[in-house]
C-alpha beads as a LAMMPS data file, in Angstrom:
LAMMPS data file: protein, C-alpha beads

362 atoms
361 bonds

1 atom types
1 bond types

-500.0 500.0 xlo xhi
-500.0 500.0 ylo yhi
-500.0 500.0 zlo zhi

Masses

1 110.0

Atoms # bond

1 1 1 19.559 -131.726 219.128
2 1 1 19.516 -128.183 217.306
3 1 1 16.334 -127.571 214.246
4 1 1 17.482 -125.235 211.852
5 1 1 14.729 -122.724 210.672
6 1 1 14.637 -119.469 208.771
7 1 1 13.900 -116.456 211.501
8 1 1 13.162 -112.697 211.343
9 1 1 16.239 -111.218 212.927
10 1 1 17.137 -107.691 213.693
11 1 1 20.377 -107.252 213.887
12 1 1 20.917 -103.749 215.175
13 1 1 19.514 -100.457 215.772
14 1 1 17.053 -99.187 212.704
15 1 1 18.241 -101.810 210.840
16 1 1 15.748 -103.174 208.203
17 1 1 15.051 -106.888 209.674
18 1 1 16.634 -110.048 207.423
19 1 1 15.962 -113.730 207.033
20 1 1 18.455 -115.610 209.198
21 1 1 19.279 -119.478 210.119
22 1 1 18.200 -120.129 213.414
23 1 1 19.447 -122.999 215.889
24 1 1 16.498 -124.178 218.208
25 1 1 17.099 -126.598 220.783
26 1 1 14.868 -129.095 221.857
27 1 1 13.026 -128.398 224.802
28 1 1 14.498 -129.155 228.373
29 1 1 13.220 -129.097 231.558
30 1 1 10.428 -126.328 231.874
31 1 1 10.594 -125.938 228.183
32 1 1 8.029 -126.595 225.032
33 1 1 8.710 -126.476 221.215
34 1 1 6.256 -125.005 219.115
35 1 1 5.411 -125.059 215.435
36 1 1 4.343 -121.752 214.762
37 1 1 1.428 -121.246 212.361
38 1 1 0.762 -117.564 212.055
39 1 1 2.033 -114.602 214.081
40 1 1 0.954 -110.788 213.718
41 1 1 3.400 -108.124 212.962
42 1 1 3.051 -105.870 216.395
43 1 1 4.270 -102.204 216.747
44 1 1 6.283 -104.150 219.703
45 1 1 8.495 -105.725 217.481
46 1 1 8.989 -102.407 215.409
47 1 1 9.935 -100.837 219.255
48 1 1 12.341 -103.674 219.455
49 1 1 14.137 -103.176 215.861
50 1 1 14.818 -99.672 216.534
51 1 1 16.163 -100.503 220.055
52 1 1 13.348 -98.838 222.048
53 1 1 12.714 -101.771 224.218
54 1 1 16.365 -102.617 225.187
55 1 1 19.678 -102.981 223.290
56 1 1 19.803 -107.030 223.187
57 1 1 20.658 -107.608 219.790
58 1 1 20.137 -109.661 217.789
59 1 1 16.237 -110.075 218.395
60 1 1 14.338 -113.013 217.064
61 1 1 11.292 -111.426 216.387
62 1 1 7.771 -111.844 216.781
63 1 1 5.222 -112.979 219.769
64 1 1 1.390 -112.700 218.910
65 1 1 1.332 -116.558 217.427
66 1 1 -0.243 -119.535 217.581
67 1 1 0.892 -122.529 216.916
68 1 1 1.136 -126.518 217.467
69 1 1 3.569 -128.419 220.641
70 1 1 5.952 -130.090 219.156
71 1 1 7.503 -131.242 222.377
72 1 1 7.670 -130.883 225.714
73 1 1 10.668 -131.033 228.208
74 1 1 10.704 -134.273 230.605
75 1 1 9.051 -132.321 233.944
76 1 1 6.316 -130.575 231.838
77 1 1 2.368 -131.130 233.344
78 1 1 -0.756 -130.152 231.979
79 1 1 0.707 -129.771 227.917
80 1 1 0.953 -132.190 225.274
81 1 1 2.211 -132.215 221.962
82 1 1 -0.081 -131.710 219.418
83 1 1 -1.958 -128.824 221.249
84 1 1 -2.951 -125.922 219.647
85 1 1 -1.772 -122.910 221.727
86 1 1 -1.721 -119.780 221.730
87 1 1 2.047 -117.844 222.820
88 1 1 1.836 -115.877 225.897
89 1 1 4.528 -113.651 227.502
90 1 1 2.740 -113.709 230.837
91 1 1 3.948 -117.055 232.192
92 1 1 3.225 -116.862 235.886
93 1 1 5.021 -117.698 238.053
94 1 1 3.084 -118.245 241.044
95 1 1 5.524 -117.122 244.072
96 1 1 6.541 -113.709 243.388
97 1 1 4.354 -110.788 245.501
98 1 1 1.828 -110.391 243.433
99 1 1 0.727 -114.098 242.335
100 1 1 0.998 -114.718 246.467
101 1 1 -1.773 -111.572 246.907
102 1 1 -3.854 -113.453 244.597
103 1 1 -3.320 -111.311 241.540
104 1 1 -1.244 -113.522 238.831
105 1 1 -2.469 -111.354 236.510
106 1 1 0.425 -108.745 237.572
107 1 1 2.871 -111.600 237.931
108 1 1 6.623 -109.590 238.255
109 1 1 8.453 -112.969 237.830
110 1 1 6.953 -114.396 234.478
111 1 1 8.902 -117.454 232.946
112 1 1 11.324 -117.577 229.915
113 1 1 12.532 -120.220 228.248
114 1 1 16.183 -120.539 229.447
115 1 1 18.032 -122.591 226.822
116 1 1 18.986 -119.546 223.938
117 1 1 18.221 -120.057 220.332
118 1 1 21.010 -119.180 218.263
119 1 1 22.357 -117.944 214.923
120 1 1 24.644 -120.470 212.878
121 1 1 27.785 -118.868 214.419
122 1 1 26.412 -119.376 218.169
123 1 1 25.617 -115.900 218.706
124 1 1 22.276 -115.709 221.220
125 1 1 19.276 -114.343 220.434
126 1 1 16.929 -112.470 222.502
127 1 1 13.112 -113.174 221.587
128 1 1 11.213 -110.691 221.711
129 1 1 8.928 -110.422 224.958
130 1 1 10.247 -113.931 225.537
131 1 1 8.696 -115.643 222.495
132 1 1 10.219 -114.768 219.424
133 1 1 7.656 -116.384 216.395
134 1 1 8.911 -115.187 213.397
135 1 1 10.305 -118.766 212.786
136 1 1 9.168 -121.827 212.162
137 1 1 10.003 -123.306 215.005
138 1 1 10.546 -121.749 218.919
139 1 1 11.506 -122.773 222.095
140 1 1 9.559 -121.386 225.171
141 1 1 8.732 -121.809 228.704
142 1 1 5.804 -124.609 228.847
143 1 1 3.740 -121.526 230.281
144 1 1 4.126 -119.537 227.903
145 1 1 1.577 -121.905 225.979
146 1 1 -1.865 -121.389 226.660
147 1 1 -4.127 -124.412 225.134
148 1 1 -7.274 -123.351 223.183
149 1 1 -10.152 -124.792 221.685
150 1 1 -8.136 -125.119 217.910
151 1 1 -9.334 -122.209 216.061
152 1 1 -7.972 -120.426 212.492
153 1 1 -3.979 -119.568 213.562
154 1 1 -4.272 -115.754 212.190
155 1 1 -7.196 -115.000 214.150
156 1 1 -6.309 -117.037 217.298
157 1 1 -3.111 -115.526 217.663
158 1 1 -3.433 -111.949 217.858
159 1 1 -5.067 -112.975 221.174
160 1 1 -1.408 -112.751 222.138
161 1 1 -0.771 -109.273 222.365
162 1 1 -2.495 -106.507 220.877
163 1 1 -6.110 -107.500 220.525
164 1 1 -5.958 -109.090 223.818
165 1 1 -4.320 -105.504 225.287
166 1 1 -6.966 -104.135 223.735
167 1 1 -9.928 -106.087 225.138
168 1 1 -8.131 -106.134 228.552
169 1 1 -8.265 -102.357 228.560
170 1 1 -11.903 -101.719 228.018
171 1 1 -12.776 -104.719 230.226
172 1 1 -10.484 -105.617 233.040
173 1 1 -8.433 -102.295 233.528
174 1 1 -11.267 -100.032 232.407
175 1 1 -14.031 -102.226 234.187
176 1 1 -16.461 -100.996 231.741
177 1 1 -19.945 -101.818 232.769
178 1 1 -23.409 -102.412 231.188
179 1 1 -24.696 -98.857 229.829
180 1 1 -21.219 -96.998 230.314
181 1 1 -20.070 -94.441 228.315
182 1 1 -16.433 -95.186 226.529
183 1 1 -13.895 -92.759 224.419
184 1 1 -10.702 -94.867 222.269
185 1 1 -8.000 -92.526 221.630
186 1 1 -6.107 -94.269 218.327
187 1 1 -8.326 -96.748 216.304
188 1 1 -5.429 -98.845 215.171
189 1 1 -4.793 -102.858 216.152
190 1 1 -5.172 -102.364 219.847
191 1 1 -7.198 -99.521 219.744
192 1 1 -9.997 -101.469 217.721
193 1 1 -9.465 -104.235 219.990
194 1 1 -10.420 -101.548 223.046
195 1 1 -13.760 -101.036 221.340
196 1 1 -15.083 -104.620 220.458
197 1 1 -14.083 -105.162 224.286
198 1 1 -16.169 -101.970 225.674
199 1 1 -19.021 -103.492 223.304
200 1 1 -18.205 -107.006 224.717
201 1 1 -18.775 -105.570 227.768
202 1 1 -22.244 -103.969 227.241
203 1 1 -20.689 -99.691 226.735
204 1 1 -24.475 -98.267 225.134
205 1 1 -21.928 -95.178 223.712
206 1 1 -18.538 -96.018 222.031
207 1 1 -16.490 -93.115 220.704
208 1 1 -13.592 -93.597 217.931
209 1 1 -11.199 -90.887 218.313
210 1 1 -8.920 -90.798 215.278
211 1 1 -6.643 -88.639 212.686
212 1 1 -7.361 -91.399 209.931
213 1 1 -10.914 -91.549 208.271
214 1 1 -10.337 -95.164 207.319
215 1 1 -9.449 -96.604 210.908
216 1 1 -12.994 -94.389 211.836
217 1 1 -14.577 -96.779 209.501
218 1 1 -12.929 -99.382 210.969
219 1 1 -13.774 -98.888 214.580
220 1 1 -17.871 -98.366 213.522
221 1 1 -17.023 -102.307 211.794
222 1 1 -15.843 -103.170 215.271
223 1 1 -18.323 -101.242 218.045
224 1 1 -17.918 -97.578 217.378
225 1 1 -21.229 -95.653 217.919
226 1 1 -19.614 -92.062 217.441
227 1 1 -16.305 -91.378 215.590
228 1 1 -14.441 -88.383 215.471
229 1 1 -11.658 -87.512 213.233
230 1 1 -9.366 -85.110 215.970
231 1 1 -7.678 -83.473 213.103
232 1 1 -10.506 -81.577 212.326
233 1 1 -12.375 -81.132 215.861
234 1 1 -12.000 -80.954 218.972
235 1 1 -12.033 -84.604 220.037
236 1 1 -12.654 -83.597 224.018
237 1 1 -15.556 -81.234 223.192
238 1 1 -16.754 -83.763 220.462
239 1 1 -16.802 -87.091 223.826
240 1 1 -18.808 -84.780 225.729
241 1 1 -20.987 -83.590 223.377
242 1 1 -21.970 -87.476 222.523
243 1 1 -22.274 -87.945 226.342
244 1 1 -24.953 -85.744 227.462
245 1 1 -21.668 -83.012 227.775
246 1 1 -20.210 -85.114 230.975
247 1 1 -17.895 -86.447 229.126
248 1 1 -17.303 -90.434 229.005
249 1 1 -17.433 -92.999 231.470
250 1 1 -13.804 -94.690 230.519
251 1 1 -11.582 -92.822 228.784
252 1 1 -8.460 -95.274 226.717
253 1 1 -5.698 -93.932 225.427
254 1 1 -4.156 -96.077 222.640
255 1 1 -1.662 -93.934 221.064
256 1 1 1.015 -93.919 223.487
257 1 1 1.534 -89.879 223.114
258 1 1 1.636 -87.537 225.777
259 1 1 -1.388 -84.857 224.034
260 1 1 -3.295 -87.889 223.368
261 1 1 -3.052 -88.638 227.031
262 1 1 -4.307 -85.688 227.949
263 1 1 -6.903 -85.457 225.553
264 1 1 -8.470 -88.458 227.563
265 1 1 -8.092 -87.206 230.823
266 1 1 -10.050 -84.152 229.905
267 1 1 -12.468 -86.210 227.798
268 1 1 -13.833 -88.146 230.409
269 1 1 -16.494 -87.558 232.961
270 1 1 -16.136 -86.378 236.637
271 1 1 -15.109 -89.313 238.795
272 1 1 -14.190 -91.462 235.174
273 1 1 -11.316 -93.424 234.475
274 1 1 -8.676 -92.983 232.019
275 1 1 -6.699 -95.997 230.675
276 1 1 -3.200 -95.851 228.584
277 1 1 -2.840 -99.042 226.788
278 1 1 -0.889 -97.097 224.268
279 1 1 3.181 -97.702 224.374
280 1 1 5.047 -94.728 224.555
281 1 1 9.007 -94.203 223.819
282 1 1 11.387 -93.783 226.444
283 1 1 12.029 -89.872 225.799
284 1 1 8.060 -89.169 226.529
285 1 1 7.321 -87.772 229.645
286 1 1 3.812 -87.127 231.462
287 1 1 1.593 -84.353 229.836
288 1 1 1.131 -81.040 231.696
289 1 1 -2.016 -81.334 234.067
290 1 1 -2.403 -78.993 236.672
291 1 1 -2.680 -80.793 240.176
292 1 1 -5.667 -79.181 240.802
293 1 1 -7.129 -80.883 237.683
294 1 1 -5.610 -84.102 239.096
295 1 1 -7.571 -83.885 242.201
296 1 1 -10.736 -81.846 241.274
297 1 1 -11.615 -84.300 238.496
298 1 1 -11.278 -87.336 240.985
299 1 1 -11.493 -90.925 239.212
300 1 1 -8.467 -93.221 238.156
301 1 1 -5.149 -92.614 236.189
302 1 1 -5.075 -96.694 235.210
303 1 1 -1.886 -97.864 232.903
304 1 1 -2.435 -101.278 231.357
305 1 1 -0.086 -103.786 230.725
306 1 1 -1.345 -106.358 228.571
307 1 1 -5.192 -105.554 229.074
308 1 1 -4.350 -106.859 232.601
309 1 1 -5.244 -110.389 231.289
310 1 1 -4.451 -113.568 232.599
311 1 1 -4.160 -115.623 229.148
312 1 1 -5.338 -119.419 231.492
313 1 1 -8.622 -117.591 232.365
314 1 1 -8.774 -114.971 229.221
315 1 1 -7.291 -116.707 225.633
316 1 1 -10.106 -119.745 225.666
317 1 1 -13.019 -117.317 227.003
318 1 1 -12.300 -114.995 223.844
319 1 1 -12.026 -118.206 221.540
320 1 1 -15.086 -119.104 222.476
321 1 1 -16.428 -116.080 221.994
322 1 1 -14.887 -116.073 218.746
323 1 1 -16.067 -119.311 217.720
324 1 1 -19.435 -118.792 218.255
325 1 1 -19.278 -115.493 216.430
326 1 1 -19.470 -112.882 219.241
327 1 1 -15.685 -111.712 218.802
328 1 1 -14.603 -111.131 215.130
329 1 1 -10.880 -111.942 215.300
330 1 1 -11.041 -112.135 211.434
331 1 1 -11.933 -108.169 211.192
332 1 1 -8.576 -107.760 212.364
333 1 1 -6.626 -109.537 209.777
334 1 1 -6.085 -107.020 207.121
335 1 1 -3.526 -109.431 205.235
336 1 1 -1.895 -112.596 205.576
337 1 1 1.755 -112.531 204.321
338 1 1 4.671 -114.305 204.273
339 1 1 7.614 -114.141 206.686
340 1 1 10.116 -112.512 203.663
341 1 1 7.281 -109.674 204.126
342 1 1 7.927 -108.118 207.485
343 1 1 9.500 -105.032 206.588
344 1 1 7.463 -103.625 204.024
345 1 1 4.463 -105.302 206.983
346 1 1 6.314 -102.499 209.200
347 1 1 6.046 -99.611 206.385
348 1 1 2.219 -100.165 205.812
349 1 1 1.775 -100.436 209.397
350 1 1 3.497 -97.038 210.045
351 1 1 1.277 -95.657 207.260
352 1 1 -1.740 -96.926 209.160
353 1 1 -2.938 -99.035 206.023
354 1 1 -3.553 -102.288 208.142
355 1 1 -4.952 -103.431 211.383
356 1 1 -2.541 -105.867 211.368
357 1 1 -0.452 -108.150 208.963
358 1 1 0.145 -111.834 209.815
359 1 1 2.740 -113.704 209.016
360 1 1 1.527 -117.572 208.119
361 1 1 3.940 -120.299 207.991
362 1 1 3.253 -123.722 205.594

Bonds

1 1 1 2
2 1 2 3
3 1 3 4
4 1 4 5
5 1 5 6
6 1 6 7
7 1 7 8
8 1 8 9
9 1 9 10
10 1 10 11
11 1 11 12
12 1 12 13
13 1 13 14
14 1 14 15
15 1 15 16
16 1 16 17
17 1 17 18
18 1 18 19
19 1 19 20
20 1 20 21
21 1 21 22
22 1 22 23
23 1 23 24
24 1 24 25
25 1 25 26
26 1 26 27
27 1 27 28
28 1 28 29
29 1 29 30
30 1 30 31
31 1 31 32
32 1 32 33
33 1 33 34
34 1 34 35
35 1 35 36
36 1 36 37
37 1 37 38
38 1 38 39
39 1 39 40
40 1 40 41
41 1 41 42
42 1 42 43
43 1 43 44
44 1 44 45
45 1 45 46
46 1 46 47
47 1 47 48
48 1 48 49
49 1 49 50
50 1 50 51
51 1 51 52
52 1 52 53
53 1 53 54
54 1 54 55
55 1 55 56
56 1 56 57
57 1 57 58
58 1 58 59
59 1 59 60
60 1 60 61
61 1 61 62
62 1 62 63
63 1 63 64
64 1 64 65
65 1 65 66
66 1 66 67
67 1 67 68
68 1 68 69
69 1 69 70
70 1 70 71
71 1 71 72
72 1 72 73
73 1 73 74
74 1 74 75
75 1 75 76
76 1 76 77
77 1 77 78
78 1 78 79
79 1 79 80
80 1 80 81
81 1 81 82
82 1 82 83
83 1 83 84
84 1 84 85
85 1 85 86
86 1 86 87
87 1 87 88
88 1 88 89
89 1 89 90
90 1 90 91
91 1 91 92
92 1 92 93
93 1 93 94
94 1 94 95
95 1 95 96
96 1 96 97
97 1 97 98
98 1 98 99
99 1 99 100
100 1 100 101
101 1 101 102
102 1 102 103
103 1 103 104
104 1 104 105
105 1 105 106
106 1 106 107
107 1 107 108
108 1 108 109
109 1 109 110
110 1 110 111
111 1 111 112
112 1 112 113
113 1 113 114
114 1 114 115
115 1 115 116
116 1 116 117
117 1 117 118
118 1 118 119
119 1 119 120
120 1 120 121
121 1 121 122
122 1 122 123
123 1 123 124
124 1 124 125
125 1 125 126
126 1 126 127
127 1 127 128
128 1 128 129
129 1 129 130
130 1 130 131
131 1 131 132
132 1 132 133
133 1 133 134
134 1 134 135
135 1 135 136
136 1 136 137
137 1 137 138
138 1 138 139
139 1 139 140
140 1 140 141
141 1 141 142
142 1 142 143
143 1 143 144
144 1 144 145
145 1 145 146
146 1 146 147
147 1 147 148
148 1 148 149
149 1 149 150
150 1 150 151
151 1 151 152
152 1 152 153
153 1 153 154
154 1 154 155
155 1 155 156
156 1 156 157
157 1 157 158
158 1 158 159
159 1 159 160
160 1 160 161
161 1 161 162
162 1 162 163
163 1 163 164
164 1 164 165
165 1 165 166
166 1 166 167
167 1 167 168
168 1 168 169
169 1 169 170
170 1 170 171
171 1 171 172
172 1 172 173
173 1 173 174
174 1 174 175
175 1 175 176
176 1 176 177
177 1 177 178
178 1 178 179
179 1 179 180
180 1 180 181
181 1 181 182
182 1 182 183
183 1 183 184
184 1 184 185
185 1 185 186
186 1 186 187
187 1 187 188
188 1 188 189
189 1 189 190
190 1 190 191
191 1 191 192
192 1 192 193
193 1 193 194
194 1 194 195
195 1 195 196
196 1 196 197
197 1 197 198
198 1 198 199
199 1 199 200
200 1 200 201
201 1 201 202
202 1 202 203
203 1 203 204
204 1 204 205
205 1 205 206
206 1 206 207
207 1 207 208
208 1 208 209
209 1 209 210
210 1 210 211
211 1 211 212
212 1 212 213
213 1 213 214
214 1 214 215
215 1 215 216
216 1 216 217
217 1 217 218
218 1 218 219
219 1 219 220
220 1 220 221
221 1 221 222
222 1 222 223
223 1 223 224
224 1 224 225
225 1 225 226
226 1 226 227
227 1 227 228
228 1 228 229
229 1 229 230
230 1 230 231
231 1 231 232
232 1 232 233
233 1 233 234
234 1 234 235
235 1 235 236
236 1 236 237
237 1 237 238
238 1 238 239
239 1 239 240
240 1 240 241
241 1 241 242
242 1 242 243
243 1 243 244
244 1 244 245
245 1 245 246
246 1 246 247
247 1 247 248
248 1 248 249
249 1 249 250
250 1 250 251
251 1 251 252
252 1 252 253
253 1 253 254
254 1 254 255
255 1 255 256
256 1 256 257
257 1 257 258
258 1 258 259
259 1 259 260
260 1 260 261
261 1 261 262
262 1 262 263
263 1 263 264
264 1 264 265
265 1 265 266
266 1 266 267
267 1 267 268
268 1 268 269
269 1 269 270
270 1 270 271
271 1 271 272
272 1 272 273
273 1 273 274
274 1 274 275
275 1 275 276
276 1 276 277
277 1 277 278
278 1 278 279
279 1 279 280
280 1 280 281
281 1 281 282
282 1 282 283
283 1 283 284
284 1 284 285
285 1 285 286
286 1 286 287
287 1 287 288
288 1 288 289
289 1 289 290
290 1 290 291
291 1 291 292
292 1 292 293
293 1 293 294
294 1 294 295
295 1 295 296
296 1 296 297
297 1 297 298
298 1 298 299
299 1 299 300
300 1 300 301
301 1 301 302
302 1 302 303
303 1 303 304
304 1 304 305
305 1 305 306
306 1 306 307
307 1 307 308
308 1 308 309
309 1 309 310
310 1 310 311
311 1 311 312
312 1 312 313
313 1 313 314
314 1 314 315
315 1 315 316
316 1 316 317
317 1 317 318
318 1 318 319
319 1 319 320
320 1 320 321
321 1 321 322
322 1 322 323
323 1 323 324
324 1 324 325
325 1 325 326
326 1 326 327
327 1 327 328
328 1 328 329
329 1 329 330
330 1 330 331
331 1 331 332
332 1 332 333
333 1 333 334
334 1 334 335
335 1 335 336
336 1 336 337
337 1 337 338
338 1 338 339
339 1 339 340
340 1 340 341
341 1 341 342
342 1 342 343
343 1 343 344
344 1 344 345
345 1 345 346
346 1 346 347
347 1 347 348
348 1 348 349
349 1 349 350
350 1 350 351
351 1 351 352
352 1 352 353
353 1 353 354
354 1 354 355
355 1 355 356
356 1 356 357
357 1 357 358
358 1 358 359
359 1 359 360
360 1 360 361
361 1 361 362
């Protein structure tokens, strides 16, 4: 049996996105149906409309969502219908290399769901990062739904990619520690998310690094002890000169830009780490640093892929958190909007007018 619903569908290359009929089948084995209730507008999803991810059109877009289980497929364990979930695209797997070392977290074998959903004509589509939300209805592998105490949809699921990148920067990749000092490069979604996870995680100095005075405010709403606007100073002299002048403890890079990059490398202090949480475009290519740099300055070089979470141990923590009003999810939803919206979502997001949109479905 096929449920027709209206999906956000980009069709090709730079093409503005469009409302299409979708054809989701009920789950089968491995598989779960959710009824999505809200799901953010990422920059991912912009990466995949203008084919910087891959060239598997048409995309269903969409994957920071929660939602309801409609149904599960007949060998499914441990999910019911009716929970509330929250989408993940790190299903593990639990037999590749890295879930046998005991690190699921870097799972290299996460699951998909492997029935396609379709347009009307029977032309696949590929959801994004395995998920694709922007629907009413989608199919996905039972593990890509992690259950959480049931919590307001908007807030809840932007635990699904960028705010949870972010907090998994400052806390799992980072490691920041009680009384560290922390720079964020880029105060946008994830960057935001990087602070409220260095203050989660007890950082005494936070500094916003930023071109835009607004997101400046918004990182000081969210953590931010020290902001700097970069277009106007130096943003590496400006870290060290709110660290004592060594410069900070973690340094996290959420731009995805090459000077930014090295901006934090510079910023942060002898023996520090530097984290890039930001996603760059295929043509960028590592900034000049002398070796000698490389190896004088000593410390880590740390990329981080999802805020190295693992969404069984991470999503409920942070709900909890956010339930008893030590995480405010709801400072990150600038707007709720409706999923006709998504373009001009994309435009104000490029202009750096939102944290992030949501889409919310009746």
């Amino acid at each position: 049996m096929y449920h027709e619903v209206q999906g956000v569908v980009a069709l090709g290359r730079g093409r503005p996105v469009s409302l299409e009929t979708v054809l989701v089948p009920d789950p089968g084995p491995g598989e779960a149906l959710v009824r999505v209730q809200a799901c953010g507008v990422c920059h991912t999803d912009l990466h995949y409309r203008e084919g910087n991810i891959s060239d598997g059109f048409p995309f269903l877009l969409g994957h920071e969502a929660a939602g309801e289980v409609v149904d599960v497929g007949p060998d499914v364990r441990g999910l019911r219908p009716g929970a509330f979930v929250i989408l993940n695209w790190r299903a593990v797997c639990g037999t590749c290399r890295a879930c046998r070392k005991g690190k699921p977290q870097y799972c290299f074998a996460t699951f998909n769901a492997t029935q396609p959903m379709t347009l009307t004509d029977g032309t696949p589509l590929s959801p994004a990062l395995g998920i694709g939300a922007f629907a009413d209805l989608t199919l996905v592998a039972a593990g890509q739904c992690t259950e959480v105490p049931r919590a307001r949809p908007e807030a809840a699921g932007l635990l699904g990619c960028g705010v949870m990148a972010g907090i998994g920067a400052a806390i799992h990749t980072g490691e920041v520690a009680p009384g560290d000092s922390v720079a964020v490069f880029g105060c946008g979604g994830v960057g935001a998310a990087a602070i409220a996870g260095a203050r989660l995680a007890g950082a005494t100095t936070i500094v916003a690094i930023d071109i835009d005075d607004r997101k400046l405010e918004w990182a000081r709403t969210v953590g931010a002890t020290h902001t700097v606007n970069s277009s106007r100073e130096d943003p590496v002299e400006a870290v060290r000169a709110a660290t004592g002048s060594f410069g900070a403890d973690v340094a996290i890079e959420a731009v995805g830009r090459p000077e930014v990059l090295q901006q934090a490398f510079y910023a942060r202090d002898l023996a520090g780490t530097v984290v890039q949480v930001g996603v760059p475009n295929p043509q960028m290519m590592f900034p000049p640093v002398p070796m000698i740099d490389f190896f004088g300055r000593g410390g880590a070089l740390k990329p981080s892929w999802y805020g190295d979470c693992l969404p069984a141990r991470d999503f409920p923590m942070l709900i909890d958190l956010y339930r008893q009003g030590r995480l405010d999810l709801d400072h990150f939803v600038s707007e709720t909007i409706g999923s006709g919206d998504v373009e001009e979502a994309f435009a104000r997001m490029g202009r750096g007018e939102v944290l992030r949109s949501v889409v919310v479905f009746p």
